[in-house]
PDB file of N, CA, C and O in Angstrom:
ATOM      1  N   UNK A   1      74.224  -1.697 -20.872  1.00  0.00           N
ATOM      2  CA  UNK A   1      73.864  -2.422 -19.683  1.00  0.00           C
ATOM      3  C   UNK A   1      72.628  -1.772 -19.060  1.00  0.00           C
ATOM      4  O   UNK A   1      72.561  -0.543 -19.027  1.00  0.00           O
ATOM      5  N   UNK A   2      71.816  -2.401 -18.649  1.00  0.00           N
ATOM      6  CA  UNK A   2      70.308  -1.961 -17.533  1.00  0.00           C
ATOM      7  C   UNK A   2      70.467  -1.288 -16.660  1.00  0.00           C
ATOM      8  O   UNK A   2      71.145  -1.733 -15.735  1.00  0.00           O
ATOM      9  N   UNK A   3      69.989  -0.100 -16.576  1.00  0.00           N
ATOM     10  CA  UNK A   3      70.070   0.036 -15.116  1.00  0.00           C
ATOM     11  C   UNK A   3      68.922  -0.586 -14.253  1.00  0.00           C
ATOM     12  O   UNK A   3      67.881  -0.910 -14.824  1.00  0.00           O
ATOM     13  N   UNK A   4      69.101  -0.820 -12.536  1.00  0.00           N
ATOM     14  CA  UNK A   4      68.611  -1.417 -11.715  1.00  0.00           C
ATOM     15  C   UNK A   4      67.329  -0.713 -11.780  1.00  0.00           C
ATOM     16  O   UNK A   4      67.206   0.443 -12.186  1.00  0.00           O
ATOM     17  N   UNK A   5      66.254  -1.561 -11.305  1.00  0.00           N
ATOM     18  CA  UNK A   5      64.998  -0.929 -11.270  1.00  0.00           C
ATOM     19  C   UNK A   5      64.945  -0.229 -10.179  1.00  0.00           C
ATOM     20  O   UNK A   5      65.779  -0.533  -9.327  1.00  0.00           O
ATOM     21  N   UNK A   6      63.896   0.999  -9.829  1.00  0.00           N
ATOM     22  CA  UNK A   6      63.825   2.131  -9.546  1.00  0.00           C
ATOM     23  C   UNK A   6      62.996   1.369  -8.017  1.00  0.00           C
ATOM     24  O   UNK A   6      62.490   0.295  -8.344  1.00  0.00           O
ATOM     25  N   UNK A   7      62.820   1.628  -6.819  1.00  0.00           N
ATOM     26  CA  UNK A   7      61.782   0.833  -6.073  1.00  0.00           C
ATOM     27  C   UNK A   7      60.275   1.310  -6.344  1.00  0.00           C
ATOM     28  O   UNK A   7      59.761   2.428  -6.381  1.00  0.00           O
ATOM     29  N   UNK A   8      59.822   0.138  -6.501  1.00  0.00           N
ATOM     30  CA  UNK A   8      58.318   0.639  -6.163  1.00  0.00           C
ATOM     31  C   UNK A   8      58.215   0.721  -8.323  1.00  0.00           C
ATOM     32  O   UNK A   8      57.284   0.035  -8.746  1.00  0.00           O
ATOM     33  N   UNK A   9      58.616   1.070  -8.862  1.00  0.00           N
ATOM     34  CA  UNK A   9      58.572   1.823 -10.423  1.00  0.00           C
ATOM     35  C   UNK A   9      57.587   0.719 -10.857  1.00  0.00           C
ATOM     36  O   UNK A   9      57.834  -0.385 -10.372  1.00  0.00           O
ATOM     37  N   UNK A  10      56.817   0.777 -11.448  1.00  0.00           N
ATOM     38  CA  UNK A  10      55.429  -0.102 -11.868  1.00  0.00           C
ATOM     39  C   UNK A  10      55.211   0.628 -13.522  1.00  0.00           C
ATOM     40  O   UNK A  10      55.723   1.659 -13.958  1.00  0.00           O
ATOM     41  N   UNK A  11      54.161  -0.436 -14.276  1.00  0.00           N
ATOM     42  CA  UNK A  11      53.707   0.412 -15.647  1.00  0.00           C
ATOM     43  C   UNK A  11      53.076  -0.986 -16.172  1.00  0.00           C
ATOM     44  O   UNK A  11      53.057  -2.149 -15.768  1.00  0.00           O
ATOM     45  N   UNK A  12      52.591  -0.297 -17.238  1.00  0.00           N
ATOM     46  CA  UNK A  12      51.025  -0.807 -18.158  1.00  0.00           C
ATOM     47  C   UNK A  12      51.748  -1.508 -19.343  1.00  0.00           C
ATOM     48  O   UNK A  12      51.018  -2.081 -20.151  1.00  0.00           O
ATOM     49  N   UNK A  13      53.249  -1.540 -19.573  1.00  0.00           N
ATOM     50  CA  UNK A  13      53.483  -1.393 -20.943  1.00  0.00           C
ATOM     51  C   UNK A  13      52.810  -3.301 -21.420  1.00  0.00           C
ATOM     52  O   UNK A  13      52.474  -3.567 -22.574  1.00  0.00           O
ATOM     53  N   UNK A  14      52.777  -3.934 -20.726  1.00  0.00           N
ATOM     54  CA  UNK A  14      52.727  -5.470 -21.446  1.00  0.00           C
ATOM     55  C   UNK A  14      51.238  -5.336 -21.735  1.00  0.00           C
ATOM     56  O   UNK A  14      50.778  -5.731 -22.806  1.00  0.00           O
ATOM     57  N   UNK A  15      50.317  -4.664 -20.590  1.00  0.00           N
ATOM     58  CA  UNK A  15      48.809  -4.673 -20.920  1.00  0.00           C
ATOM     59  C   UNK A  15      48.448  -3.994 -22.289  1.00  0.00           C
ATOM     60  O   UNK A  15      47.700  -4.419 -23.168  1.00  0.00           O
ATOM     61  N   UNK A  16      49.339  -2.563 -22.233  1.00  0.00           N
ATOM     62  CA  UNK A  16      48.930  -1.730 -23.701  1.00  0.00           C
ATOM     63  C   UNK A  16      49.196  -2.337 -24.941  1.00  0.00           C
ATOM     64  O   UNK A  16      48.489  -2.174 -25.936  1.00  0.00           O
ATOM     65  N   UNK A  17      50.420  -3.181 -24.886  1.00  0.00           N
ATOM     66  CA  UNK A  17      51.122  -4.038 -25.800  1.00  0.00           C
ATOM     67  C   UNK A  17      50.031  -4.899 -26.188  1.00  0.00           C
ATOM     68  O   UNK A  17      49.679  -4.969 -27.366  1.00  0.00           O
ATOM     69  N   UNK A  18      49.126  -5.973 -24.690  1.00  0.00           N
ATOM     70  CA  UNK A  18      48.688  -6.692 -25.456  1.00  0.00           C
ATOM     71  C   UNK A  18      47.191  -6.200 -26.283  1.00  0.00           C
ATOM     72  O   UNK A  18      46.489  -6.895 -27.018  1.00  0.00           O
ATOM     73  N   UNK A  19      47.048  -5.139 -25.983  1.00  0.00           N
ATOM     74  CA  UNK A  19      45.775  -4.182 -26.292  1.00  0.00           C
ATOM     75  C   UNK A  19      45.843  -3.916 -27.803  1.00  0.00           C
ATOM     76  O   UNK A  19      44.736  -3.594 -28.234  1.00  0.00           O
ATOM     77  N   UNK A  20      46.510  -3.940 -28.452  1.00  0.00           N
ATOM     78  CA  UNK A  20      47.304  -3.834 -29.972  1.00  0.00           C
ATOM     79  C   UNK A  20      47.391  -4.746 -30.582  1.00  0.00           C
ATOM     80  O   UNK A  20      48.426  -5.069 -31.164  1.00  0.00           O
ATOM     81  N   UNK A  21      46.181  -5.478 -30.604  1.00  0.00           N
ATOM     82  CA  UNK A  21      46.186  -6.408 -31.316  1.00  0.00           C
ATOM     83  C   UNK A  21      47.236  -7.492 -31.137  1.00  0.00           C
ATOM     84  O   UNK A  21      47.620  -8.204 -32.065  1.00  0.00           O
ATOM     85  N   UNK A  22      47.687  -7.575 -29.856  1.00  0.00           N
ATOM     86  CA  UNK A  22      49.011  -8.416 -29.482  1.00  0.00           C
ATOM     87  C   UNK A  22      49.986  -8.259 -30.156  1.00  0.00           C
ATOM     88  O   UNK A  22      50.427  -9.249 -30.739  1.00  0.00           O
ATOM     89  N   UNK A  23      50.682  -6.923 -30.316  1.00  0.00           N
ATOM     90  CA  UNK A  23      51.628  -6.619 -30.689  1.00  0.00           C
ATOM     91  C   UNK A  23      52.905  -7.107 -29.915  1.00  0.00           C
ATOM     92  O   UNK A  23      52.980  -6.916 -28.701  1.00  0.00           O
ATOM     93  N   UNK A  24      53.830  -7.687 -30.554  1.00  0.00           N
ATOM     94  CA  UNK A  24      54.750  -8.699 -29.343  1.00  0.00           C
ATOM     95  C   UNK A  24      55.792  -7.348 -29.357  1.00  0.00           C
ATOM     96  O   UNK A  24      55.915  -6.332 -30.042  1.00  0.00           O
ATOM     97  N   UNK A  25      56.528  -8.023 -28.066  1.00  0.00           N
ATOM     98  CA  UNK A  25      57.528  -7.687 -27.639  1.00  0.00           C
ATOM     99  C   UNK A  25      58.760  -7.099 -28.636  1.00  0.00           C
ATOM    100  O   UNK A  25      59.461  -6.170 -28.236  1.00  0.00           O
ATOM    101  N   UNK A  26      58.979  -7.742 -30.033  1.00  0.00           N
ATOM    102  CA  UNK A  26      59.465  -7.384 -30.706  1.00  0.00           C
ATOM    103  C   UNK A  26      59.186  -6.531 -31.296  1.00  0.00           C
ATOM    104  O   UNK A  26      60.108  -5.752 -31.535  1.00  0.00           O
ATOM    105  N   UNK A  27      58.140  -6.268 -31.722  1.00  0.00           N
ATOM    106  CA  UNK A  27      57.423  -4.968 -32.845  1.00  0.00           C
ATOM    107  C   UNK A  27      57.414  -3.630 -31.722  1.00  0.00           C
ATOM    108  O   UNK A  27      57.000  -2.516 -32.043  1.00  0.00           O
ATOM    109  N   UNK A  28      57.683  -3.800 -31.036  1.00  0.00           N
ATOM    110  CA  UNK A  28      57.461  -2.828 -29.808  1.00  0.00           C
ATOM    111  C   UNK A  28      58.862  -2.009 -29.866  1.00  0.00           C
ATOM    112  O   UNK A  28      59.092  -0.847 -30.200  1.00  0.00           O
ATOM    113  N   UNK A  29      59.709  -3.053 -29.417  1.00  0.00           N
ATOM    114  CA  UNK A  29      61.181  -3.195 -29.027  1.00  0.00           C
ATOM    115  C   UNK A  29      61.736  -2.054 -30.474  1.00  0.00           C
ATOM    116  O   UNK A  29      62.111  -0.882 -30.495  1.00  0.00           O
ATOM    117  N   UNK A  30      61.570  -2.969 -31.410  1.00  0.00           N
ATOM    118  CA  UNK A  30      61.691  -1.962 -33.089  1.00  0.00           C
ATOM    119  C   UNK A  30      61.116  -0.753 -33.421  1.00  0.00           C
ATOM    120  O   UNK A  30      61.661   0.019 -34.210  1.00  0.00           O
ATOM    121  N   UNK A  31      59.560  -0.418 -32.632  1.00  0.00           N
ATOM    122  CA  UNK A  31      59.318   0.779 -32.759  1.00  0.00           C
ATOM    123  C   UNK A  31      59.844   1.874 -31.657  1.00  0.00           C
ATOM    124  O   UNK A  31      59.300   2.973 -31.762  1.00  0.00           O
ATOM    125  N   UNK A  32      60.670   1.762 -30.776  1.00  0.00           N
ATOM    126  CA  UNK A  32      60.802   2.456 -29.622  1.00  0.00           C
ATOM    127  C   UNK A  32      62.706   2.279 -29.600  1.00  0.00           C
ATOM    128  O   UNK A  32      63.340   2.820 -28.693  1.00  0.00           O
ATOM    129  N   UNK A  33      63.190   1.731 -30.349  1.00  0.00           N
ATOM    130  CA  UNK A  33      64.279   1.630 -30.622  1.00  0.00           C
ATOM    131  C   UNK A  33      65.153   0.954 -29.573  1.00  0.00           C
ATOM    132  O   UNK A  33      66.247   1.513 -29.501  1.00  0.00           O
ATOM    133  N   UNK A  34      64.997  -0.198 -28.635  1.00  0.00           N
ATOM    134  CA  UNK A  34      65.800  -0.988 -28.249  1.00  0.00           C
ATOM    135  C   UNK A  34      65.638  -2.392 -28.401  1.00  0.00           C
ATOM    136  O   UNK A  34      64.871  -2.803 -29.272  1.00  0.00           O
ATOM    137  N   UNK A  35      66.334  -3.280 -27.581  1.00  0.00           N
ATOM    138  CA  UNK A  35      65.906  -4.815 -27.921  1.00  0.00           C
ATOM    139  C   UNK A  35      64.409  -5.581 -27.016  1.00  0.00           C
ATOM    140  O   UNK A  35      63.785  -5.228 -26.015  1.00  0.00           O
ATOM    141  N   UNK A  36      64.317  -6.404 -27.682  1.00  0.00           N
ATOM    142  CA  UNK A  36      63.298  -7.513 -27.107  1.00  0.00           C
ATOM    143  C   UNK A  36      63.546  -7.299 -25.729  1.00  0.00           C
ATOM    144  O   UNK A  36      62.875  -6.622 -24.950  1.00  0.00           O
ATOM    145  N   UNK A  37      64.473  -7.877 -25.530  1.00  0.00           N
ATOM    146  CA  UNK A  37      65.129  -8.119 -23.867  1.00  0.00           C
ATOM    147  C   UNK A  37      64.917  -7.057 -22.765  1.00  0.00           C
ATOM    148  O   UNK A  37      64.650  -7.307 -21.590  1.00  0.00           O
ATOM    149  N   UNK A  38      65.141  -5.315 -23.553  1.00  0.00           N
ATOM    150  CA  UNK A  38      64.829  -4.461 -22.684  1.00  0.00           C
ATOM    151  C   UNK A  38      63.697  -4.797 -22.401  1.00  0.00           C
ATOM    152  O   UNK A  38      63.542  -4.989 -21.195  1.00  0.00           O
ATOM    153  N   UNK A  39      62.479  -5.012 -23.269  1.00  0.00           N
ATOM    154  CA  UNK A  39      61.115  -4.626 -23.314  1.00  0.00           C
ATOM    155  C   UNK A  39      60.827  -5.417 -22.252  1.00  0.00           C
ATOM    156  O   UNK A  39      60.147  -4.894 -21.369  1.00  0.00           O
ATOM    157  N   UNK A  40      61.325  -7.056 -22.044  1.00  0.00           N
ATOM    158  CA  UNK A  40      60.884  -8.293 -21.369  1.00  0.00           C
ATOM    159  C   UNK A  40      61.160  -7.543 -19.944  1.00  0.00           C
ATOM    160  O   UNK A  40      60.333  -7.653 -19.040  1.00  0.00           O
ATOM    161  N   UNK A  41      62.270  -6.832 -19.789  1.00  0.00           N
ATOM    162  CA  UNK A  41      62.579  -6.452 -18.658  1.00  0.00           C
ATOM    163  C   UNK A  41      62.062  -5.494 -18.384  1.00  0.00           C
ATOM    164  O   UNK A  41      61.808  -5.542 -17.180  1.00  0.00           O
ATOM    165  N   UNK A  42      61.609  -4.251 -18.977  1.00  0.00           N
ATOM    166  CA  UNK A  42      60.914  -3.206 -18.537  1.00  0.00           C
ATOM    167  C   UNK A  42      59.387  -3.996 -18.085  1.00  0.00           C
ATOM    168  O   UNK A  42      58.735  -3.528 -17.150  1.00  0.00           O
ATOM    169  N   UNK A  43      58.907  -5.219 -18.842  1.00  0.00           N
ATOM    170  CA  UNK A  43      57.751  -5.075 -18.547  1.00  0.00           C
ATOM    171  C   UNK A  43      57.607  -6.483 -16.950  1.00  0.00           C
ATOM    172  O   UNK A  43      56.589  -6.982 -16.471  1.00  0.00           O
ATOM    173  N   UNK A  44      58.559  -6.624 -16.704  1.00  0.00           N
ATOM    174  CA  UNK A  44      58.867  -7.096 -15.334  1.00  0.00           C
ATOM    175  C   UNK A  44      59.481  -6.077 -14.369  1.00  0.00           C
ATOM    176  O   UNK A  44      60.244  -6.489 -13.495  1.00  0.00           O
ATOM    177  N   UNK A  45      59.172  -4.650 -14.479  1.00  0.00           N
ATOM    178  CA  UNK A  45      59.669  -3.989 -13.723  1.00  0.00           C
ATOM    179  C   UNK A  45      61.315  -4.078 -13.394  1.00  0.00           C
ATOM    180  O   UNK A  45      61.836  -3.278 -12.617  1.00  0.00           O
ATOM    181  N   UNK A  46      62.003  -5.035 -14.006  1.00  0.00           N
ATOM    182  CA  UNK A  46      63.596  -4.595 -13.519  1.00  0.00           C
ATOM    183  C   UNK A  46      64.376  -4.455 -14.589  1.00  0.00           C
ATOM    184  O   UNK A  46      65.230  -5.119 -15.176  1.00  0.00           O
ATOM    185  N   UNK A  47      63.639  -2.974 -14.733  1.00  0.00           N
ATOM    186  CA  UNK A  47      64.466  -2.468 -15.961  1.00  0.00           C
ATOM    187  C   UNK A  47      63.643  -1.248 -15.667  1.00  0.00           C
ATOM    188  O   UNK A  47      62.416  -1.327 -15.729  1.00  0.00           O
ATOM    189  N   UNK A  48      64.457   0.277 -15.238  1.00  0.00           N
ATOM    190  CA  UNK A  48      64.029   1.713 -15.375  1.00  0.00           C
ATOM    191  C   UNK A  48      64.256   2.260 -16.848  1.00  0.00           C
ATOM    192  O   UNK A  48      65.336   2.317 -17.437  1.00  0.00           O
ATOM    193  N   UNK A  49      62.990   2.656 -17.327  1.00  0.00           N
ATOM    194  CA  UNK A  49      63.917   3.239 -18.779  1.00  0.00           C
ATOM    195  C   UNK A  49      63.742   4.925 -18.521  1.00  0.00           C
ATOM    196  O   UNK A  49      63.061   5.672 -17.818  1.00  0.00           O
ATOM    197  N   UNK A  50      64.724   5.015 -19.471  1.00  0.00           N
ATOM    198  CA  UNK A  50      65.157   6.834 -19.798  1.00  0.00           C
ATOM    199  C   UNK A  50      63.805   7.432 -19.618  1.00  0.00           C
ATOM    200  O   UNK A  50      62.722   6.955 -19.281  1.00  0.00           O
ATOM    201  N   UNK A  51      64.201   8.612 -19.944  1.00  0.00           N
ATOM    202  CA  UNK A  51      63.230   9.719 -20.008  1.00  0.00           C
ATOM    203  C   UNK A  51      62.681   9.550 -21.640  1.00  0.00           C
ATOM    204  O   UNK A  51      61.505   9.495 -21.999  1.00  0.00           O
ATOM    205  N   UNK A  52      63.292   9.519 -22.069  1.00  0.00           N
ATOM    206  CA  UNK A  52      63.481   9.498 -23.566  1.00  0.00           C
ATOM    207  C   UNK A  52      62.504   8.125 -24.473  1.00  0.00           C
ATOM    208  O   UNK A  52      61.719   8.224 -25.416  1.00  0.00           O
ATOM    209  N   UNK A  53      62.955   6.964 -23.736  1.00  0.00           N
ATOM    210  CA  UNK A  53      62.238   5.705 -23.727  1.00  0.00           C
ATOM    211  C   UNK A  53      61.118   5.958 -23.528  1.00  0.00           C
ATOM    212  O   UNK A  53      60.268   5.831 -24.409  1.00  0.00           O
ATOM    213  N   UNK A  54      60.922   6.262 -22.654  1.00  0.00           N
ATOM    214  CA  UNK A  54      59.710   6.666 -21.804  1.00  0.00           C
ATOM    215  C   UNK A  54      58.540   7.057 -22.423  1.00  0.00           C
ATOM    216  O   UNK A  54      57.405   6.631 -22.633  1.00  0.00           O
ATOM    217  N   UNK A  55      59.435   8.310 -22.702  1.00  0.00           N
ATOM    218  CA  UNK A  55      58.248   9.271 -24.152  1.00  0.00           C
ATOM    219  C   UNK A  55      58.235   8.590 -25.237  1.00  0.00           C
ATOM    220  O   UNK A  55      57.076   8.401 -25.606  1.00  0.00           O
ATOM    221  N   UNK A  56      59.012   8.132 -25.920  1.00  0.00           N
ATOM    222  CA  UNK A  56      58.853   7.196 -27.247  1.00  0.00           C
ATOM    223  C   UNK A  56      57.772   5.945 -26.696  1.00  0.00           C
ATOM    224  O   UNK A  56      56.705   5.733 -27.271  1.00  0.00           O
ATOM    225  N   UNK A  57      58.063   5.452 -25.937  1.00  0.00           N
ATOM    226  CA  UNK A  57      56.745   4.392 -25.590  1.00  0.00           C
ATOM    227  C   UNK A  57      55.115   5.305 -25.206  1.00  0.00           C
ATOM    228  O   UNK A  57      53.981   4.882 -25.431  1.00  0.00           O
ATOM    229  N   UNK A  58      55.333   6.043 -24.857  1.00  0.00           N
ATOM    230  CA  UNK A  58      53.801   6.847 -24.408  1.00  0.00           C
ATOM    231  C   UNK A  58      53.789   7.256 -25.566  1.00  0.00           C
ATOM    232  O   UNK A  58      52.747   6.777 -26.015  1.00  0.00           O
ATOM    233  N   UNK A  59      54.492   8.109 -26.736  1.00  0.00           N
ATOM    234  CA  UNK A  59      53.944   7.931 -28.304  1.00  0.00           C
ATOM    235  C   UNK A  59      53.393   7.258 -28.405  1.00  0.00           C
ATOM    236  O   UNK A  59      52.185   7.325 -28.178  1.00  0.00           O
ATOM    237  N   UNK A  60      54.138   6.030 -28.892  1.00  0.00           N
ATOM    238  CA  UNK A  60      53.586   4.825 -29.406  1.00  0.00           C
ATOM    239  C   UNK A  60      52.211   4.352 -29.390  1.00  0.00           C
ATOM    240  O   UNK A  60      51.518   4.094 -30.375  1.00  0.00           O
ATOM    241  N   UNK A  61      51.749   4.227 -27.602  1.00  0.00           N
ATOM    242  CA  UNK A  61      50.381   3.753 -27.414  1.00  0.00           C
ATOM    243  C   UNK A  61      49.285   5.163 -26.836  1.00  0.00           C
ATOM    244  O   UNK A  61      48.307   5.025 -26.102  1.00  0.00           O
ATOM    245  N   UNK A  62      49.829   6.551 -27.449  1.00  0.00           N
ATOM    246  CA  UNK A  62      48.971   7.291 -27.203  1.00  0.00           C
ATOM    247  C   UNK A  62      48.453   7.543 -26.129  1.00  0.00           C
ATOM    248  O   UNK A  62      47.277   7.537 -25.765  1.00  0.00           O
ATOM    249  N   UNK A  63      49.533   7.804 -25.545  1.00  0.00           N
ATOM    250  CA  UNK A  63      49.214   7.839 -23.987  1.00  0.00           C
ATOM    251  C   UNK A  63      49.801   8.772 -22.681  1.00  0.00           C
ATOM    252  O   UNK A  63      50.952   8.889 -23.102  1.00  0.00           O
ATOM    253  N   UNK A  64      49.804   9.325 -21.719  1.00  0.00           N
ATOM    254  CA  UNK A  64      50.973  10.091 -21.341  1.00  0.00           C
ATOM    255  C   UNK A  64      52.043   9.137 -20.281  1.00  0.00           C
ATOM    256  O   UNK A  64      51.914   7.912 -20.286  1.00  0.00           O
ATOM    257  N   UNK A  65      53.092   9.803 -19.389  1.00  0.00           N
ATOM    258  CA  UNK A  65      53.544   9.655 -19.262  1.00  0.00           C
ATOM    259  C   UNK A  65      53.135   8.169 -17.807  1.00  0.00           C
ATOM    260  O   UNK A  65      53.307   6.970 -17.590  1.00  0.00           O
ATOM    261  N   UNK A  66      52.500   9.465 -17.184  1.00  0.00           N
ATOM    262  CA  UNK A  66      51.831   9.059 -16.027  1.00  0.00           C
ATOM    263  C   UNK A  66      50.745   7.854 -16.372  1.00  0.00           C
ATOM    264  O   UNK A  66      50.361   7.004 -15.568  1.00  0.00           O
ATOM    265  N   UNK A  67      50.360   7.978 -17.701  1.00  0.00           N
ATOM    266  CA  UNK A  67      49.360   6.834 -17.732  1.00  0.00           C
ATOM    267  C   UNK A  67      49.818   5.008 -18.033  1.00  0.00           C
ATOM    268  O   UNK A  67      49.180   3.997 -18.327  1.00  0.00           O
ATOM    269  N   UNK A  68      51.220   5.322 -17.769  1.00  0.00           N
ATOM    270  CA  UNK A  68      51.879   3.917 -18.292  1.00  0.00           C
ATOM    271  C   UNK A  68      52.737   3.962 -17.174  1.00  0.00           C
ATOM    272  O   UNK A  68      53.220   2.869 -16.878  1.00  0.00           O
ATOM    273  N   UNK A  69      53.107   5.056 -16.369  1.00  0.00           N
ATOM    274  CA  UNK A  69      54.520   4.908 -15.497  1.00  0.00           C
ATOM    275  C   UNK A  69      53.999   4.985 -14.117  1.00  0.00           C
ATOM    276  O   UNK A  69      52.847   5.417 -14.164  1.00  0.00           O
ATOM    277  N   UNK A  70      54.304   4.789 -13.142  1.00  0.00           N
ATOM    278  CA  UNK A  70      53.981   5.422 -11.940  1.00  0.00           C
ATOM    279  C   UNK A  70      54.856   4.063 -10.692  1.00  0.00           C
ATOM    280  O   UNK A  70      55.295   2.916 -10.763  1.00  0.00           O
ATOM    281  N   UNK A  71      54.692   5.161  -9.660  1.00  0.00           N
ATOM    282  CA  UNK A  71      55.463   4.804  -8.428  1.00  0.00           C
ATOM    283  C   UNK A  71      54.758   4.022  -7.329  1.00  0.00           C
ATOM    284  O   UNK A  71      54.155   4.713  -6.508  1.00  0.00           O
ATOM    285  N   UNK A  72      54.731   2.892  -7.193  1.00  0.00           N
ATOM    286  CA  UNK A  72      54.018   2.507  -6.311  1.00  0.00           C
ATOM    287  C   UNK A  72      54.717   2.778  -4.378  1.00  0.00           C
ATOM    288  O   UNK A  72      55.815   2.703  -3.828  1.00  0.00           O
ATOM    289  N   UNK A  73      53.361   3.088  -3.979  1.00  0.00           N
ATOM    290  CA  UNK A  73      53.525   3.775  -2.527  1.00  0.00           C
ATOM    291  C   UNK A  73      54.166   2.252  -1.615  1.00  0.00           C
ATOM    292  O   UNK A  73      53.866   1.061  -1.526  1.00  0.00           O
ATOM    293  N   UNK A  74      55.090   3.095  -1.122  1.00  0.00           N
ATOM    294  CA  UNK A  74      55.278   1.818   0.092  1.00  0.00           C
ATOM    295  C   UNK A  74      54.839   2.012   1.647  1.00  0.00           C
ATOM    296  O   UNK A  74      55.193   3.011   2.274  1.00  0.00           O
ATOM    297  N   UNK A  75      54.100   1.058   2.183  1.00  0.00           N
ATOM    298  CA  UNK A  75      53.015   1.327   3.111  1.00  0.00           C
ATOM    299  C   UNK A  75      53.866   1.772   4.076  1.00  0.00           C
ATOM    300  O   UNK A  75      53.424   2.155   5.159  1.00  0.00           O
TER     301      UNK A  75
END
């Protein structure tokens, strides 16, 4: 089951995705080891992923942590 999104939790992953030659949602999902569905949801923000996720996706697109994740300020 998902956990609830984090407030404010923001990220790059659909832009980097589509930066890859439009690598879909699925090829993503398979390299980072969960489903489509997480991905759809992580990349609508209501979906927090692991620590673990996290780093396996910043592998993936060569990137760090901070450069795909971050907290947006609430005014």
């Amino acid at each position: 089951m998902p956990r609830n999104s984090e407030p404010g939790l923001k990220n790059h992953v659909r832009e980097l995705r589509m930066k890859c030659e439009g690598m879909t949602q699925q090829a993503l999902a398979d390299r980072v080891g969960v489903t489509r569905q997480t991905i759809l949801a992580l990349e609508g923000s209501a979906y927090t992923p692991s620590l673990a996720l996290a780093l396996r996706i910043a592998k993936t697109f060569e990137k760090s942590i901070e450069e795909i994740f971050w907290l947006e300020e609430k005014g």
